[in-house]
N, C-alpha and C positions, 0 to 999 in steps of 0.2 A: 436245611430248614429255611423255609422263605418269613422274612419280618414282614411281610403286609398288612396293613391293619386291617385286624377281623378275621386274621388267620388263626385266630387262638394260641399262637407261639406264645411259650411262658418265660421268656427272657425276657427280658429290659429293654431291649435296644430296639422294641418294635412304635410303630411311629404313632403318637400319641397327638396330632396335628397341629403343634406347635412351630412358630416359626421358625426356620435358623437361617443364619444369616448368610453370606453369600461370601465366595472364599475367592480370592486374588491370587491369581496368577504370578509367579516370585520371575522376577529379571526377565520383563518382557515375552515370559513366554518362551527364552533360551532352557531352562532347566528341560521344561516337555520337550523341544526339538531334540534337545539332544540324549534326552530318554527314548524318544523315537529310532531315534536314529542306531541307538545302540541296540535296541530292543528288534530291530528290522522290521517295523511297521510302516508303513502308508497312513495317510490320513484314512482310508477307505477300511484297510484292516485294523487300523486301533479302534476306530468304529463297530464293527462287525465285534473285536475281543471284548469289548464292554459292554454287550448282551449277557454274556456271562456273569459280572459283578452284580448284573442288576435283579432282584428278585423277580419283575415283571419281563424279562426279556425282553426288553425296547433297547435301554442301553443309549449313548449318546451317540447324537448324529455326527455325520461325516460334517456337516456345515460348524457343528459347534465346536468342534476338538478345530476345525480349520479358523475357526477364531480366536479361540486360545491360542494358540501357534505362530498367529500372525502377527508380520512384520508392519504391515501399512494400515491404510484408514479403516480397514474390515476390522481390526485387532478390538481384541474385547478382554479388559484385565477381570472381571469377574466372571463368575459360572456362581451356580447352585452348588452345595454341598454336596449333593447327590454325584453329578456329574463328574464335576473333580474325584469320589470315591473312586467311581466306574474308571474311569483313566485311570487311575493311581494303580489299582487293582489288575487291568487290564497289562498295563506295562509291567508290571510286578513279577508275571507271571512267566516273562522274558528276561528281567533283569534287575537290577534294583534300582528302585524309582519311591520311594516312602512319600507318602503323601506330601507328608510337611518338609518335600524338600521343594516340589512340585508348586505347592499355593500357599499362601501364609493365609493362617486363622486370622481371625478377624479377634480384635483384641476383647478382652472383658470388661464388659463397663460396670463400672458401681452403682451408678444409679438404679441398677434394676439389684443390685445383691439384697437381700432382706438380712435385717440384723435385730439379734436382739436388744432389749433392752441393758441387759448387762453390759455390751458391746460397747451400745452409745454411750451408755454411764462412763466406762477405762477412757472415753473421749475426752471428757468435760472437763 
């Protein structure tokens, strides 16, 4: 079942075009190598397996998993939500690689949480 919005999927988890935030890469980028590496992918093939994860079949390019990965000035500690899924998923599929061992979420801020009035009240 593809989540694309406008695909009339009746799950939840389909994209309602709200922002998310952007997920970080955990120790430089060593976790993915060495999911790479046990998984027996190339930048080129863990590329090509993250078509798969993605409902659109695009999937994450060979440049951007080689920037997650990287060791010097090219290195890029953030990706998109998406992105990191596709990798996560993509390696998965070879070994185990869980997301969130991969990138850390990006923490919950309170100022956006809505509360109720009762809530503020137990404050005061």
């Amino acid at each position: 079942m593809s989540h694309r919005p406008g695909n009339g999927a009746d799950n939840d988890t389909t994209w309602h075009g709200e922002h998310m935030p952007k997920l970080s890469r955990k120790g430089e980028g060593k976790p993915l190598r060495e999911a790479m590496e046990r998984a027996g992918f190339t930048i080129e093939e863990l590329a090509e397996a993250t078509k798969k994860a993605d409902p659109a079949g695009k999937g994450a390019s060979p440049a951007s998993i080689g920037f997650l990965i990287s060791r010097g000035k090219s290195a890029r500690d953030n990706c998109e939500w998406t992105t990191a899924w596709w990798v996560a998923e993509a390696l998965h599929e070879r070994t185990v690689a869980p997301l969130q061992d991969l990138f850390s979420m990006p923490s919950h801020s309170t100022s956006t949480v809505e509360r109720s009035r009762s809530d503020a009240a137990h404050e005061a």
